[in-house]
DOLUMKOL-31188 format. One record per residue (C-alpha): x, y, z; residue in one letter; residue number from 1. Coordinates in Angstrom, 3 decimals. Layout:
<sites>
((X,Y,Z),'A',NUM)
...
</sites>
This chain:
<sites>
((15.682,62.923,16.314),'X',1)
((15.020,66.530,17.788),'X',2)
((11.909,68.453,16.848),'X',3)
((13.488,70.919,15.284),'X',4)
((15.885,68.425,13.392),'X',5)
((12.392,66.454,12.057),'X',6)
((10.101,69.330,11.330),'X',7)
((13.090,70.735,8.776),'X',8)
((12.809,66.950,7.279),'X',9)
((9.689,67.097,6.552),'X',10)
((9.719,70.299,5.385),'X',11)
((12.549,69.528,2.679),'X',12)
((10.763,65.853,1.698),'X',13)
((6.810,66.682,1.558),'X',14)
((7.839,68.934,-1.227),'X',15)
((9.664,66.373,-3.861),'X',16)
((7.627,63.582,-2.150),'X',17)
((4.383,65.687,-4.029),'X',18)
((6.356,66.023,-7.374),'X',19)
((7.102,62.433,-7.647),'X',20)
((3.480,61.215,-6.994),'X',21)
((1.484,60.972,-10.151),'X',22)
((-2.120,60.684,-8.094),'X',23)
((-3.752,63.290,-6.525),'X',24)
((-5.931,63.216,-3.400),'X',25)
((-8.737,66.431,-2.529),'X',26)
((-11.557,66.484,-0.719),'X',27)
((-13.003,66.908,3.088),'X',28)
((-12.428,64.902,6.539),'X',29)
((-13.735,61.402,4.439),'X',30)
((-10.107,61.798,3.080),'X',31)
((-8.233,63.645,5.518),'X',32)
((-9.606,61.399,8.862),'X',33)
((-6.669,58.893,9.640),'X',34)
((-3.954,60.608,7.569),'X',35)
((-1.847,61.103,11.143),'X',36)
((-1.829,57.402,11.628),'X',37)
((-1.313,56.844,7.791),'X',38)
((-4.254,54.967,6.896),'X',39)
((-6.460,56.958,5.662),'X',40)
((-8.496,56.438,2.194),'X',41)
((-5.681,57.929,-0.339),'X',42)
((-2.853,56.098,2.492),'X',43)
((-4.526,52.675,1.372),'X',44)
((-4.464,53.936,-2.281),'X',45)
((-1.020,54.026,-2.304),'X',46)
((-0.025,51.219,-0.145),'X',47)
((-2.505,48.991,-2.904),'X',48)
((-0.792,50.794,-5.898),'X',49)
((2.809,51.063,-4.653),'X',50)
((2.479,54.610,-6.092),'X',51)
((3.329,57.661,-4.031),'X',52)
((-0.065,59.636,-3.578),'X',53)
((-0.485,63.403,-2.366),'X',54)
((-3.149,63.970,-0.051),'X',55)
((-4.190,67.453,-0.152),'X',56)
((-7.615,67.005,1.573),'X',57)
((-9.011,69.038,4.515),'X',58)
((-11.417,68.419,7.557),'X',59)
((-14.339,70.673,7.063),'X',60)
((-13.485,71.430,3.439),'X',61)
((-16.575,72.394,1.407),'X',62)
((-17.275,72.400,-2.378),'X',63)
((-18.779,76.061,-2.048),'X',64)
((-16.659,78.215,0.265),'X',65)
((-16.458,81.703,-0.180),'X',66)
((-14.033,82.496,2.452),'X',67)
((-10.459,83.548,0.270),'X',68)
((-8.071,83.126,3.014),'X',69)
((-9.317,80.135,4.899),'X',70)
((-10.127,78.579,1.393),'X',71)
((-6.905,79.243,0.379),'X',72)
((-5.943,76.807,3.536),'X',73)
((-7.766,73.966,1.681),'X',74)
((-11.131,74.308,3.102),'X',75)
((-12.256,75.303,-0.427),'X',76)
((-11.957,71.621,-1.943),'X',77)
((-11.349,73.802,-5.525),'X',78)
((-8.819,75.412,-4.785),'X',79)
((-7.138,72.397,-3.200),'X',80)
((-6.505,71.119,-6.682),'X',81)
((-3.274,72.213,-8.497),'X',82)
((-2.011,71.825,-11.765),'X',83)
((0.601,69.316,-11.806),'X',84)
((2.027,66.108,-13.529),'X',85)
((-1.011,64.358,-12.100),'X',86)
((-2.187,60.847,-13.646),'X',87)
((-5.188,60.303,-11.745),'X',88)
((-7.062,62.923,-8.940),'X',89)
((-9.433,61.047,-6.443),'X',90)
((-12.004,63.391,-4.837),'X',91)
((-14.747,63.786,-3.113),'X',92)
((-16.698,66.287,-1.697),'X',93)
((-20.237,68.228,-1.122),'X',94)
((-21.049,66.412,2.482),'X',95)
((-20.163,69.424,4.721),'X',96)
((-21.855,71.797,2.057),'X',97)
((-25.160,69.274,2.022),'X',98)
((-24.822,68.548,5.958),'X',99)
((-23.614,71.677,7.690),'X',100)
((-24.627,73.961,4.875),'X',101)
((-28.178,72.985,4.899),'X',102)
((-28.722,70.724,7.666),'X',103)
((-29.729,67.717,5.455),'X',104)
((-33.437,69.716,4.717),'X',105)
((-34.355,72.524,1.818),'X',106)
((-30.863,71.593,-0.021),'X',107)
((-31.673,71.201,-3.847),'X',108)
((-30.319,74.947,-4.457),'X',109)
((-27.202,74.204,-2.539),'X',110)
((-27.041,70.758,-4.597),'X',111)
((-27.236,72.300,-7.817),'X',112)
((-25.071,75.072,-7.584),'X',113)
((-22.457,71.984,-7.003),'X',114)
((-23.954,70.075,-9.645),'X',115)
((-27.228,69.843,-11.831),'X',116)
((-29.082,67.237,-12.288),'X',117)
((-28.197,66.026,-15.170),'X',118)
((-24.319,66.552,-14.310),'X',119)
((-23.545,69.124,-16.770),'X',120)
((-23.175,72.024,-14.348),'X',121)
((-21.925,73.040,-10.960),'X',122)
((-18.667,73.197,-9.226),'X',123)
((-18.280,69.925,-9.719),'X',124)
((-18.310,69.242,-13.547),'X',125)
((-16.400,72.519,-13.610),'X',126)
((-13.825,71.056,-11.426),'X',127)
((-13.323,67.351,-12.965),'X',128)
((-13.779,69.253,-16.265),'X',129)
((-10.602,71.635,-15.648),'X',130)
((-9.088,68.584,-14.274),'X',131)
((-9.698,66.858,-17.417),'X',132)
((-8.649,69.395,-19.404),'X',133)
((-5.117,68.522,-17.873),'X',134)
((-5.082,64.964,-18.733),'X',135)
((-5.486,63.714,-15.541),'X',136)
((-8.090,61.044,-14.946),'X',137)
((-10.551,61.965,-12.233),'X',138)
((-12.592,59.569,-9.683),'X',139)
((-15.229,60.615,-7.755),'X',140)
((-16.097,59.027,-4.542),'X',141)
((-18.851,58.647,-3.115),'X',142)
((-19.393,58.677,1.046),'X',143)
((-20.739,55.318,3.009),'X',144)
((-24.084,55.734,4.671),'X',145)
((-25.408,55.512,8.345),'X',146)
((-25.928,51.765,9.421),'X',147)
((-29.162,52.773,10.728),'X',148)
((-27.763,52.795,14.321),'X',149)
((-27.763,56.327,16.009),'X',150)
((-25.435,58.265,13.374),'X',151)
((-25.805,62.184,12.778),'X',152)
((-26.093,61.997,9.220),'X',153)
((-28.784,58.910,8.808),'X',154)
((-31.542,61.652,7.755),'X',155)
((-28.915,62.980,4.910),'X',156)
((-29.644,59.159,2.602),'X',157)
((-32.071,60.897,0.345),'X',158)
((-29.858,63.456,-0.211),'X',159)
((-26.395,61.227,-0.367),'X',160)
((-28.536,58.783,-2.838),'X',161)
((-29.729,62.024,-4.919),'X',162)
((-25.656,63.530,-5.199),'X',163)
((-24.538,59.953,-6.261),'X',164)
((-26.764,60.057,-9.085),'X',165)
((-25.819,63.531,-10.192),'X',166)
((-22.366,62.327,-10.162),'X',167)
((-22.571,58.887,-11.429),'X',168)
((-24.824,61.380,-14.676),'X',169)
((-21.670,63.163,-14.858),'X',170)
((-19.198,60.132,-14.963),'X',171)
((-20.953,58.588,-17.745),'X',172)
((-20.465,61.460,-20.207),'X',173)
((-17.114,60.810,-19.895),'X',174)
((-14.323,57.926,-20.171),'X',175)
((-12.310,59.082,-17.967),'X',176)
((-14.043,59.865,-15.255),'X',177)
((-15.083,56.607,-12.698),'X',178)
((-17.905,57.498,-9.546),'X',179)
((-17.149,54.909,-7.157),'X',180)
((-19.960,54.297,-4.856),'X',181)
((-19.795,53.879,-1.227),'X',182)
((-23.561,53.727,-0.416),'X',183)
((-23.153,50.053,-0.319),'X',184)
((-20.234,49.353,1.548),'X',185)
((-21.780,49.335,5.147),'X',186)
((-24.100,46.177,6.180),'X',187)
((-27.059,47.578,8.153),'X',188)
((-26.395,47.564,11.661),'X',189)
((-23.180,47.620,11.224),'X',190)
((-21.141,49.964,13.206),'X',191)
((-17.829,48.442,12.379),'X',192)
((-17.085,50.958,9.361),'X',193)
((-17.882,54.009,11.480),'X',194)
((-15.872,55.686,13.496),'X',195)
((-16.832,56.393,17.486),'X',196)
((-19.213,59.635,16.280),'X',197)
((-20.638,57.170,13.377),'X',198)
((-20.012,60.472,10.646),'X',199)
((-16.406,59.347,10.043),'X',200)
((-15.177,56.117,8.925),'X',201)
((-13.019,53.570,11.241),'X',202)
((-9.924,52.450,10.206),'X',203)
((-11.961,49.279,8.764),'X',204)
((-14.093,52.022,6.634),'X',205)
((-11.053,53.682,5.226),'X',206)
((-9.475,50.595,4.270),'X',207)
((-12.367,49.212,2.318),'X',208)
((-12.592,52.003,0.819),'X',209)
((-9.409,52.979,-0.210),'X',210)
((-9.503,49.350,-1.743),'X',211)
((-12.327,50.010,-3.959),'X',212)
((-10.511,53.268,-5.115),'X',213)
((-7.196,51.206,-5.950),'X',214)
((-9.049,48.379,-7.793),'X',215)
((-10.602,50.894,-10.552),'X',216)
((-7.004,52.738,-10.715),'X',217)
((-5.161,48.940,-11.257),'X',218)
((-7.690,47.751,-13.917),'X',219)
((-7.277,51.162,-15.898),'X',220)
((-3.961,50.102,-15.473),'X',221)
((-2.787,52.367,-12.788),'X',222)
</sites>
């Protein structure tokens, strides 16, 4: 098929493709990483579920942008959410704010401005809670951690550990809301679930991942 010929495809299918799917993805490159090759996380979400899932996610996207037109692109993870006839929305978020936004060091105002520490406040419990509101059910995810083996982010665990627990706060106020955990997913030493600049997952990462996504989705019954 020409180029011209497939881009006006794709323009005329993405569009009901998104209408028919009943999950929503948003978030930053933990989501997006992969989607070219389809197998990124929300691609093994819906190849697990057999449901059509729109992935709205961005590389770079932050929880806290304050950029309108660029956030407008999707780099503002809050904005990448739309109203819609959505069942379930998977997120995540708050790395690139934590990692580039305060270099891993001197972060607790840029954590709780995303959320408090008892999960009550922040642009994230304003986010699921809008997201609630619209009788979607919302799961948080949660990012995998450095094997200990020359990654970029391996100084960021105390502060990965301490958003987790803000989250996991927040999910427990509410039934239908599910923080699924990644801290645990990589053995130590283990480069396998990292991609080549050990920040991204592999292909490996994404897949286990996406799998631990699906499973809470099926046993809610989907």
């Amino acid at each position: 098929m020409k180029p011209i010929a497939l881009m006006i495809l794709l323009m005329l299918s993405t569009p009901v493709a998104a209408e028919r799917a009943r999950i929503l993805a948003i978030g930053d490159s933990f989501f997006a990483v992969h989607s070219s090759s389809g197998r990124s996380i929300p691609a093994v979400v819906q190849r697990e579920l057999g449901q059509q899932v729109s992935n709205r996610s961005v590389m770079g996207a932050r929880m806290i942008y304050n950029l309108p037109l660029t956030g407008a692109l999707g780099f503002d993870i809050v904005r990448q959410y739309r109203p819609g006839p959505w069942n379930w929305v998977i997120m995540n978020g708050g790395g690139n704010d934590l990692w580039l936004g305060c270099n891993c060091s001197r972060c607790d105002r840029k954590m709780t401005k995303m959320i408090s520490k008892d999960g009550t406040r922040g642009e994230i419990p304003a986010l699921v809670s809008k997201m609630r509101k619209s009788g979607a059910q919302v799961i948080y995810v949660g990012y995998l951690r450095s094997p200990g083996r020359g990654s970029p982010i391996e100084h960021c665990r105390d502060e990965g550990n301490e958003l987790d627990a803000r989250v996991t706060r927040m999910a427990q106020r509410d039934n239908g809301v599910w923080f699924v955990p990644m801290a645990d997913l990589v053995p130590n030493g283990d480069r396998s679930f990292h991609a080549a600049d050990m920040v991204h997952p592999s292909t490996k990462g994404t897949a286990a991942a996406g799998k631990r996504v699906a499973k809470i989705i099926a046993e809610a019954g989907g």
